[in-house]
N, C-alpha and C positions, 0 to 999 in steps of 0.2 A: 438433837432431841429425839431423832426415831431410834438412835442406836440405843441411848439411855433409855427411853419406855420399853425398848426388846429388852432390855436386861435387866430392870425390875418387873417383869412381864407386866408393864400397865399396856396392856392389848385389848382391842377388842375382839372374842371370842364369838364362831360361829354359835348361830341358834338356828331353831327351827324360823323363829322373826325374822331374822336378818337374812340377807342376800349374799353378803361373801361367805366366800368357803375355806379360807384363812385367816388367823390371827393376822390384826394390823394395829399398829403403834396408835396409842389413842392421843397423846399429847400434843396435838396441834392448836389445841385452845391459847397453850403458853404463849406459844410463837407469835399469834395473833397478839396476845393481850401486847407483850412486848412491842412490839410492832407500833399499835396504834397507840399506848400510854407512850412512849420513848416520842413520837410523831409531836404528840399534841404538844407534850413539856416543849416541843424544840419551836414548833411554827404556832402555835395557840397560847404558851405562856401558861398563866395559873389565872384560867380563865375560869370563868362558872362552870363551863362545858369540859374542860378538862378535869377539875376539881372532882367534877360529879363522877367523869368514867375512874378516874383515879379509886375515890375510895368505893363505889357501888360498885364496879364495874370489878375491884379485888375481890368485893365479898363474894360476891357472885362466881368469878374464877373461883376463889377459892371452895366454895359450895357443891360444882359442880364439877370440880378434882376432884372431891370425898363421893360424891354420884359415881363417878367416873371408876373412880377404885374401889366398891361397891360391886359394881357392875362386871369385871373383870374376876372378881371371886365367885360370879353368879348370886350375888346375894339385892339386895335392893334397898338403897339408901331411904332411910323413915322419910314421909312425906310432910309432915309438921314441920322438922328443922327449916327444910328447903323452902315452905311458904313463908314462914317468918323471916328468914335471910331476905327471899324473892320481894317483902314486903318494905323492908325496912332499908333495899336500895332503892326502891322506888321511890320511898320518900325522901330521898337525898339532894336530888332536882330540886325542890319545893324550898329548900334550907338557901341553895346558891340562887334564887329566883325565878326558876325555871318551871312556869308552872302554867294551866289552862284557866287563866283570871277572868273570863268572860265571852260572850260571841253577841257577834253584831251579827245583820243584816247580807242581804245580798252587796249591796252597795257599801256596805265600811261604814256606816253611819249606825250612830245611836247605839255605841257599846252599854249592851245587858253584864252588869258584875256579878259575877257570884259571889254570895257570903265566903268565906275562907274556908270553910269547911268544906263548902260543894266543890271549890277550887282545887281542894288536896284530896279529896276522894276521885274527884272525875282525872287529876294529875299522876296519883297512884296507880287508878284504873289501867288509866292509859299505859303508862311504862311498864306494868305488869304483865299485863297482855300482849301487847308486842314481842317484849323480851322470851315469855315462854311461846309465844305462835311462830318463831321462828325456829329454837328447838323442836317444835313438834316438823317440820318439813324436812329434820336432817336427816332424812333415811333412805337416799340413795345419793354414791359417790358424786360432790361436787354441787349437789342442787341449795342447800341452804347458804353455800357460802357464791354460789352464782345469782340466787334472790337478791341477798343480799348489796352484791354488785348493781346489782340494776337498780335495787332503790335508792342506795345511795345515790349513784347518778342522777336521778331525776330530780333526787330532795337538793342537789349540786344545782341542778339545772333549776330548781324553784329559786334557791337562795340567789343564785345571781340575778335572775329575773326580781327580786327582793327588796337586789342590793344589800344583802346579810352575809357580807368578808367572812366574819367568823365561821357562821356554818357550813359555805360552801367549802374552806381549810382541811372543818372536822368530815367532812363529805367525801373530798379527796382521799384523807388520809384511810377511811374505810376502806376506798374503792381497791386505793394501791394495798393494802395491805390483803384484801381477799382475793385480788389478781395474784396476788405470790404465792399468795398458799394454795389457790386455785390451779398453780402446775402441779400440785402436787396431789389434789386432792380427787382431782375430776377423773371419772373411769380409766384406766383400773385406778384406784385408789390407792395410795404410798403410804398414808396416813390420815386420823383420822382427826377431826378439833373435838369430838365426845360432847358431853350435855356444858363443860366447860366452855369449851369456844362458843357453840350455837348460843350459850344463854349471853353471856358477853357479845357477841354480837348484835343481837336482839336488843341489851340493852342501850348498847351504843347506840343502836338506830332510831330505839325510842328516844332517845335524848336527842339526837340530831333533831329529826321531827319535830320535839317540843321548841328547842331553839330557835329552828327555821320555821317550816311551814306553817305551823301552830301558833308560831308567836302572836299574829295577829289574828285571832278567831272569830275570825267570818265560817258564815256557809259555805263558802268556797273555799277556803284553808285546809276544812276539816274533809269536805269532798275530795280534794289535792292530794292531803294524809293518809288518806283511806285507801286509794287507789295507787298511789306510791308505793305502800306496802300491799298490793293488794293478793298477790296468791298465797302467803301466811293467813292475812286473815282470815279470806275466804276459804281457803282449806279448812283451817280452825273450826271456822260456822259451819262447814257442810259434816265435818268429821263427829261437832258436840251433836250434829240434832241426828245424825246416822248410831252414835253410841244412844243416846236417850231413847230413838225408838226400840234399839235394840237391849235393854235394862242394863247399862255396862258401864263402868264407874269412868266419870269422866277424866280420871290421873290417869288411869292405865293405858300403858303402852298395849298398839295392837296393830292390825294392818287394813284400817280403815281409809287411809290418806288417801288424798287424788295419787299421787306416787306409785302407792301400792295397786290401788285399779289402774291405770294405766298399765302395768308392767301384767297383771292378770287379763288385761282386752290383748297381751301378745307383743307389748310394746319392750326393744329392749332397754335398759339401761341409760345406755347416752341417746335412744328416741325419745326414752319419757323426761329425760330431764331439759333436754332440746326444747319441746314439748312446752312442758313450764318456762325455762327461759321464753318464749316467745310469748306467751299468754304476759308471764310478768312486765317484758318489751311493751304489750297493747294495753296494757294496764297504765303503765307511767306516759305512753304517749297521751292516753286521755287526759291524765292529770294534769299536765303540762298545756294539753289543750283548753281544758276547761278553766288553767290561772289566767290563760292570754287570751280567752276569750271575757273571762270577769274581770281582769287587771282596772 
């Protein structure tokens, strides 16, 4: 795959943005998708969970290869198309059952239903959001696809604590599949997964999430969720109200990220992304803490 994108130059090109200083092979999104659709069909079957990354989870590859080859000409993939693809895999969960139908209490008692509507906006919401806050962290070698490692892990470590087989399956097959590409990807970088992979993966994990942790929505599901995934979000949150104060449209790419400050306080490369692994590490150990301590 890296030989083939050297030789349609589907590369990613130096910028003043970016931190490498040579083209590198941007197709590592494929490799992913293959990876974990091939995974699921083999140990998961044509489960809801697979069904969903199957067809959302192509639109989206596919969406974010047309970004991707866009991006290599230097030109910039329209922003409409991609919200309405981004939109309408979200709502694909919702169709195979997969979806935020209400939240109880501290205690699991006394489930609040949402009308269907509130259910498939707060559903949509949800895998929306995820899926692009994890693109938005892929801007130094190795760090979205090592988030991602860890939250799978932990949403692994929720579901077995759960006892939800299926999602700890689809949890593994994240982990192993961002470990592979994770030799490849992590400083110096060999190749890249582009706004393809990250968005796929993103949305993989919001599906996971919905499956697992979310299934049952307590207080404490959603606390679990939130903190499992918690340095996409919280990047996301510090990065929107940093663009807002500063009048700057919330789509554009820039170098506001914790990433990018970090690596301007003097931090190199594999410090800052260390860095974040660790933070994202104390992120999921609280999560994990605060299930066993709600259980």
């Amino acid at each position: 795959m890296k030989d083939t994108a050297v030789k349609i130059k589907f590369v990613d090109q130096p910028s003043k943005r970016k931190i490498h200083h040579t083209p590198i092979p941007l197709m590592g999104g494929v490799i992913i998708y293959i990876g974990c659709i091939c995974s699921m069909l083999i140990f998961d079957g044509l489960s809801p969970r697979t069904l969903t990354l199957l067809i959302g989870g192509t639109m989206l590859l596919l969406t974010g290869l047309m970004d991707d080859w866009y991006k290599t000409k230097g030109l910039d993939f329209p922003i409409l198309p991609r919200i309405i693809v981004y939109v309408l895999a979200a709502s694909i969960p919702i169709y195979y059952g997969l979806e935020i139908q209400g939240i109880t209490n501290l205690t699991g008692q006394g489930m609040i239903f949402f009308p269907s509507w509130i259910s498939w906006i707060v559903t949509i919401l949800w895998v929306f959001c995820i899926t692009n806050m994890v693109n938005f962290i892929d801007g130094v070698d190795g760090l979205a696809t090592g988030i991602v490692t860890i939250s799978a892990c932990t949403l692994f470590v929720v579901s077995m604590l759960k006892g939800q087989e299926g999602s700890a399956i689809m949890a593994i097959i994240i982990v192993a599949c961002c470990l592979a590409f994770l030799a490849y990807n992590f400083y110096p970088a060999k190749i890249f997964m582009g706004d393809a992979g990250a968005i796929f993966l993103g949305y993989a994990l919001a599906i996971l999430s919905l499956d697992g942790a979310l299934k049952s929505a307590t207080v404490v599901s959603i606390v679990v969720s939130v903190f499992a995934i918690g340095v996409p979000i919280f990047d996301t949150i510090f990065v929107l109200i940093r663009r807002m104060i500063q009048n700057k449209g919330l789509h554009k790419a820039d170098n506001l990220h914790t990433h990018h400050s970090l690596m301007k306080w003097g931090l190199t490369q594999i410090q800052t992304v260390s860095f974040l692994y660790l933070v994202g590490v104390v992120f999921s150990l609280m999560s994990i803490i605060i299930l066993l301590i709600f259980k």
